[in-house]
N, C-alpha and C positions, 0 to 999 in steps of 0.2 A: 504494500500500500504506500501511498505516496503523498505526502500534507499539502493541498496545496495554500490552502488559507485556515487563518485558528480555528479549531474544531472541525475543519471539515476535509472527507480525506476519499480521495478518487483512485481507484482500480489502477495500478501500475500502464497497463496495456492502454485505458484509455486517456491518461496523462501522454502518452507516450505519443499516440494518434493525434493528439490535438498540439502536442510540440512538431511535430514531422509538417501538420497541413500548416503552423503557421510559418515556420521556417521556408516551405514550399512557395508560401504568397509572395513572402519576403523577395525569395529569389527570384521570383517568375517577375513580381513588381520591379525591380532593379534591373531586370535584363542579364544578368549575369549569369542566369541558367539557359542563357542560350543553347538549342541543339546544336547550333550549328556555327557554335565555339567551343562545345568540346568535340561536336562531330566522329573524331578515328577513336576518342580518349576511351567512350563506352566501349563494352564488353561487343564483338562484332561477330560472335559463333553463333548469338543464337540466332533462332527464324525471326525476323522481319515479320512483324505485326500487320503491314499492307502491303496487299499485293496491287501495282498497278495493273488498272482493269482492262487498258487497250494492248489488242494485240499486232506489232509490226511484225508480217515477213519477212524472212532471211533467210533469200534465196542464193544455194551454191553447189556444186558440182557432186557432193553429198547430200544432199537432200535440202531440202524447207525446215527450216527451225523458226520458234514465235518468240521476238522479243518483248517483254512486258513492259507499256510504257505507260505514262500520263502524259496526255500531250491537250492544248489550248483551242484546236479546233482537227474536225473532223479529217482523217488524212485519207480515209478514203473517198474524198467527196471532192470534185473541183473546187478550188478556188482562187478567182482572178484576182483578190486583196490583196492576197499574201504575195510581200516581196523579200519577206528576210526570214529567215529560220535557225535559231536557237535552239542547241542540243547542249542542255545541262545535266553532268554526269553527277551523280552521288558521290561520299565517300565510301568508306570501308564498312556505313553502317548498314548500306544499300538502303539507305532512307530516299527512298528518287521521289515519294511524297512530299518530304521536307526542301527537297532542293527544286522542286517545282513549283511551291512555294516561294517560295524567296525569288528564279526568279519572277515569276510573274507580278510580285511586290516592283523591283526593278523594272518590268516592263510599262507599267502602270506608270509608277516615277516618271519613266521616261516618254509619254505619251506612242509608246510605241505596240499597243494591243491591238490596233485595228490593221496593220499589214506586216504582224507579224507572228508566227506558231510559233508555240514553243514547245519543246518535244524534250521529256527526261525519261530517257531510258532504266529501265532496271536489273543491272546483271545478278541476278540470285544463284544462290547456293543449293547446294543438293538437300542441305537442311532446311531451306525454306520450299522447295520443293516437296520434299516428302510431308512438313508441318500444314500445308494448306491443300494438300491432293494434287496438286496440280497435272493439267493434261501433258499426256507425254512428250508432245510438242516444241516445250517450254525448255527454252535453251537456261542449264545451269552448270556452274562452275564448285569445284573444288575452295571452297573457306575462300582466299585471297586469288585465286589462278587467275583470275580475270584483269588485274593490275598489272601481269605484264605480257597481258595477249596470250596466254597459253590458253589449249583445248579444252573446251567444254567438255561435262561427262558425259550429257545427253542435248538433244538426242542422237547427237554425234558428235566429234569432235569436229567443233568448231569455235576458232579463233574468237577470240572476244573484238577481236581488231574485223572481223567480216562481220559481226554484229554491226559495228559502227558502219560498213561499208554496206550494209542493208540498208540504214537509215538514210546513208545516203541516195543510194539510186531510188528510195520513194521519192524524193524530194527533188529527184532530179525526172521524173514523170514529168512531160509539158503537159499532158491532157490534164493533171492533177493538180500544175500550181504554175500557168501558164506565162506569168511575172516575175516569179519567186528569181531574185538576184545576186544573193547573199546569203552563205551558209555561215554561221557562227560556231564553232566546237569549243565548249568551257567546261571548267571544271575547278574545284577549289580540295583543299588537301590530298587523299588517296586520288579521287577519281583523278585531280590534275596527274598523278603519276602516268595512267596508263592513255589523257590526251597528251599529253606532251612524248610518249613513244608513239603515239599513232602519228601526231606530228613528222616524225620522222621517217617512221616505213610504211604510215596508210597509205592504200591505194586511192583515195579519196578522187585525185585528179584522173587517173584510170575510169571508175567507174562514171565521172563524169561524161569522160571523152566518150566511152560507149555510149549513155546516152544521146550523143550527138551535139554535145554543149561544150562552149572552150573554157577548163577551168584558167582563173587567175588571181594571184595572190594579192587580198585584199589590199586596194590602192595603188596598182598595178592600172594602166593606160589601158583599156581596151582598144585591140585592132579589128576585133570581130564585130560580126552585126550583135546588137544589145539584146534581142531575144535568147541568145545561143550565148550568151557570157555567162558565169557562175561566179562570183567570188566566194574566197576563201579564208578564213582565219581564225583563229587557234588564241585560245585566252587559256594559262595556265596558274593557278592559285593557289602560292604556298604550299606545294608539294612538298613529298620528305625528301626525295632524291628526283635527280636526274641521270638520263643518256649521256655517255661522256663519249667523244668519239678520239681519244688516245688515252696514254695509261696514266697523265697526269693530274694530281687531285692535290684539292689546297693543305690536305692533312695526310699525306702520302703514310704507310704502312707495310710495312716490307712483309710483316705476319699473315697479310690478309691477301688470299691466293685469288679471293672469286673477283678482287677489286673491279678488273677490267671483262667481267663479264655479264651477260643479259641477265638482268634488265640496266646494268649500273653501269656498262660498258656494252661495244658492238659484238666482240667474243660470244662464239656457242649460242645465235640469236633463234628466236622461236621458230617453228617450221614456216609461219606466214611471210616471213621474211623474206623477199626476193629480191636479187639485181646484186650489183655491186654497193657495197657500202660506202665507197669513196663517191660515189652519183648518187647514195642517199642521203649522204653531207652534205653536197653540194646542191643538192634540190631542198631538203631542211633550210639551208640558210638563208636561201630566198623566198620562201614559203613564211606568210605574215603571221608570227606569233607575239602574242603580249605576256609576258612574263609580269605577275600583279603577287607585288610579296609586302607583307604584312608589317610596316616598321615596329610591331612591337612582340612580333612572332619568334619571339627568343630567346623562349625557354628552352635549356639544355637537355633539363630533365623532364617533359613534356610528356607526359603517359604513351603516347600513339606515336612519337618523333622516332624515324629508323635507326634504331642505336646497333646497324649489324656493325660490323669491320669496314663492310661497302659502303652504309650510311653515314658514318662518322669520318670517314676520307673525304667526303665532300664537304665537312664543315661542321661545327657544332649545333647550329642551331638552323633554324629553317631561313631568317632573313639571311644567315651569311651562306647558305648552302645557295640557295639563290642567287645573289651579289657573285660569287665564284662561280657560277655555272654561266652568268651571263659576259663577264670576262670572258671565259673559256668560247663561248661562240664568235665573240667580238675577237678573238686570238684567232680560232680558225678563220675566217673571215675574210682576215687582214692578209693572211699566211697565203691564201688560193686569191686573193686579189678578186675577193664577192662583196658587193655589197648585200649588207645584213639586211633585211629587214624586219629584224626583231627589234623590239620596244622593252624597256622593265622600268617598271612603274609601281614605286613605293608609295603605301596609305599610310600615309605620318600617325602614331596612333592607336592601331587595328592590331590586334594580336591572332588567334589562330580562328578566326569567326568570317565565314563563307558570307555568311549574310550582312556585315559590314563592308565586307570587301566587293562586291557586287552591288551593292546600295551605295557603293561610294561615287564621287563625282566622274572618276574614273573606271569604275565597275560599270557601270550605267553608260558610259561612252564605248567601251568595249565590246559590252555585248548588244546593245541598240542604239549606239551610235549617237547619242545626245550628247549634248554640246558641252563647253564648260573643260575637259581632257585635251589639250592639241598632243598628242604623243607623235614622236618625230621617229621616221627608219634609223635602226642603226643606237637609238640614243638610249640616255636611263634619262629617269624627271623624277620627280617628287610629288605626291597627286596635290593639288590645289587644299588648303587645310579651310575644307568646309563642310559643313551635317554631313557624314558618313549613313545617315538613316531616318528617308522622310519620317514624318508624325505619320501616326496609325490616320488621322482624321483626313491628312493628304491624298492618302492614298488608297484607305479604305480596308476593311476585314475580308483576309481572303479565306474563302470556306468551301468545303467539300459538295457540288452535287450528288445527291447519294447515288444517281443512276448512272453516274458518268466520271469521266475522268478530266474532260473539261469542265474547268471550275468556272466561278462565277467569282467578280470581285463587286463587292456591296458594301454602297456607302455605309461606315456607322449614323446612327441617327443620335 
């Protein structure tokens, strides 16, 4: 038993309840329980509480597999509005509920809802597979395999990098988004891991060109006629690690054998991997990625932060693993006489929180393109130090249709 006031004296367990829910308000009221600041920190084995309800095809030379998504409008239906499309990847929690969320928060921000879909895919595990019944259709991965492109277990082996390359040839359908101009690929923690490797070896501009559309790298001069252009570009957020393409690392390790190997290096790379790697460097570098790292993502000791031998070669913490990874492109670059058109763009501020970092003045120009961000080819910047996160009344309560996956965003009153 437990006092809480003179004479009078409450059941341990429901003292206990009523300390936990107010603690709970506390946090939730402060912002500080953000999901999607601790994002990778939670426990990431067990099954995923929601399963996104839409299902994309993913079609390959093995069969049809169904990607589970939540996506902002209809993708099997024409539509002539739509000119830009945003693919927001999860973390490690495979919460693509939570990151579909947010961005559609940013979307709204950015007055960019009405020509644009927004599509988060969700790569599940064999545990949230067996947890929810799921049809056997239902492309899933081994715990983490899907962060760096290895085979699915079902319902074949398939690449978590051809997932992505499904999402695209929907979107590269003219009869289906007969405008659509602009593809966006983001991601913030884990998921940025395995956009920032598709970066590299996605077929993305391949599966373009078969649809008959000339990809190019976003801000890139089109030569072609403007129905048949695609742009292209790559927003990666505070990942733990990167792709290095030689053996050298800012915290080099002579003990650590896999240093220069996939996923941490080009060495022993997944089977989806084709061509020469020195032409997958060189098309990386010209290929439009934002690199968005977190000025106050810097904790050493980070619950989720990759402390392998591999992870720790590239820096202590995630801002300086970042900082070193964009030197190191900016060094190959210089060395093969490319210009870069990579960008890294620090949030003065923002710690390990997806949903700040994409709500930021420059999270918001990245992935829809609003204004307020100039990020220059080639350069690093510092984002502009202003609200990192409209008010709720700006931008309004976004909340789940219970029949659909495209949500609805409703004034509060």
């Amino acid at each position: 038993m437990t006092e809480l006031f003179a004479g009078q004296r409450w059941p341990e367990t429901t003292f206990a309840r009523l300390v936990g829910k107010f603690c709970l308000a506390l946090l939730l009221l402060s912002g500080i329980n953000s999901a999607f600041a601790v994002d990778e920190s939670a426990p990431y084995r067990r099954p995923v509480k929601v399963i996104a309800p839409e299902r994309i095809q993913v079609r390959t030379a093995s069969g049809t597999a169904l990607m589970p998504a939540f996506t902002s409008s209809n993708l099997d239906k024409p539509n002539a509005a739509i000119k830009r499309a945003v693919i927001i990847v999860h973390g490690r929690l495979r919460d693509a509920d939570r990151y579909f969320e947010l961005a559609m928060q940013a979307a709204k921000a950015s007055n960019a809802l009405s020509d644009t879909v927004v599509i988060a895919p969700q790569f599940l595990s064999t545990a949230d597979a067996a947890r929810h019944n799921l049809e056997p259709m239902i492309a899933r991965w081994n715990n983490q395999a899907w962060l760096a492109g290895e085979n699915a277990k079902g319902p074949f082996p398939l690449s978590s990098f051809e997932a992505i390359d499904g999402i695209i040839a929907k979107l590269a359908d003219r009869s289906q988004f007969p405008n659509l101009e602009r593809i966006v690929i983001a991601a913030h923690s884990a998921g940025a891991q395995i956009i920032q490797r598709y970066a590299v070896v996605g077929r993305a501009d391949q599966v373009l060109a078969k649809a008959g559309l000339q990809p190019y790298a976003d801000g890139m001069e089109a030569s072609t006629a403007k129905n048949t252009a695609m742009r292209l570009r790559y927003v990666v957020a505070n990942p733990s690690s990167y792709l290095y393409f030689d053996a050298t690392r800012p915290r080099p390790d002579e003990r650590c054998a896999e240093v220069d190997r996939w996923r941490y290096g080009v060495n022993d790379p997944v089977a989806y991997v084709e061509g020469d790697m020195k032409a997958i460097e060189q098309r990386y570098l010209t290929r439009r990625v934002i690199y968005m790292l977190g000025g106050a993502d810097v904790d050493p000791n980070h619950s989720a932060l990759d402390k392998t031998c591999m992870g720790e070669a590239q820096g202590g913490n995630r801002l300086e693993r970042g900082n070193a990874y964009f030197a190191h492109v900016q060094k190959r670059a210089k060395l093969q006489n490319i210009s870069l058109r990579h960008t890294r763009v620090e949030v003065p501020g923002v710690g390990h929180d997806g949903e700040r970092m994409f709500n930021s003045v420059c999270g918001k120009a990245a992935l829809f393109d609003a204004p307020g961000c100039d990020m220059k080819l080639g350069d690093s910047m510092t984002a502009p130090a202003t609200t990192t996160l409209p008010s709720a009344a700006a931008v309004g309560a976004i909340v789940p249709v219970a029949t659909s996956s495209r949500w609805s965003v409703l004034s509060k009153k």
